[in-house]
C-alpha positions, 0 to 999 in steps of 0.5 A: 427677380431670380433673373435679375445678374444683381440678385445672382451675383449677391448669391455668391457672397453670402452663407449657404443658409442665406442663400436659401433665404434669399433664394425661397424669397426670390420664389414667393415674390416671383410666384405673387407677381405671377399670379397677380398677373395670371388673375389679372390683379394690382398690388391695391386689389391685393392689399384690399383682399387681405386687408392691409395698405397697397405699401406692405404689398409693394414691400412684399413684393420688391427687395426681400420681406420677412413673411409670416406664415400668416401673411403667406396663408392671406396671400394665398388665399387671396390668389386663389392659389398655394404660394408654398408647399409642405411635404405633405402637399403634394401628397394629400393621402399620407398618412399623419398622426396628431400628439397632444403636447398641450391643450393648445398646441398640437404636433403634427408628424407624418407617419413616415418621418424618419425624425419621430421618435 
């Protein structure tokens, strides 16, 4: 998809946060078609993995889907392999700290960031 002049030349028109999106986008889908491939599965194997219609994969992986982390952790989890990262996944050792803000709610912080209070 990143190949793809269309995609580039829609880039240019667009806000810098959009960009971004459609460009994170971009690397999702791209990272599902790869692993599809890599593991040597279709989009009804996918489907059936993470209990849904080969349609929603098909629109997952075609144009520009709003995921939800849910879905992204499914997907993931199906593929046998992480489609995004957060700051701390490349470093598994930080050290990270737990506040209690309701009983069912939970702040995660890195003891690092420089954001905490």
């Amino acid at each position: 998809m990143i190949k793809n002049k269309q995609f580039h030349a829609q880039l240019t028109k667009v806000s810098p946060s959009v960009k971004i999106e459609m460009e994170w986008s971009a690397d999702i889908v791209d990272k599902i078609d790869f692993l599809l491939k890599k593991k040597g599965m279709t989009h009804r194997d996918l489907a059936k993995a993470i209990g849904c219609n080969e349609t929603q994969i098909i629109r997952w992986t075609k144009g520009f889907p709003n995921y939800t982390l849910s879905s992204l952790a499914k997907i993931s989890n199906a593929l046998g392999e992480p489609l995004i990262f957060t700051s701390l996944s490349n470093n598994q050792n930080a050290p990270v700290h737990y506040y209690n803000m309701e009983p069912e709610r939970t702040l995660m912080v890195c003891e690092n960031d420089e954001n905490q209070k």
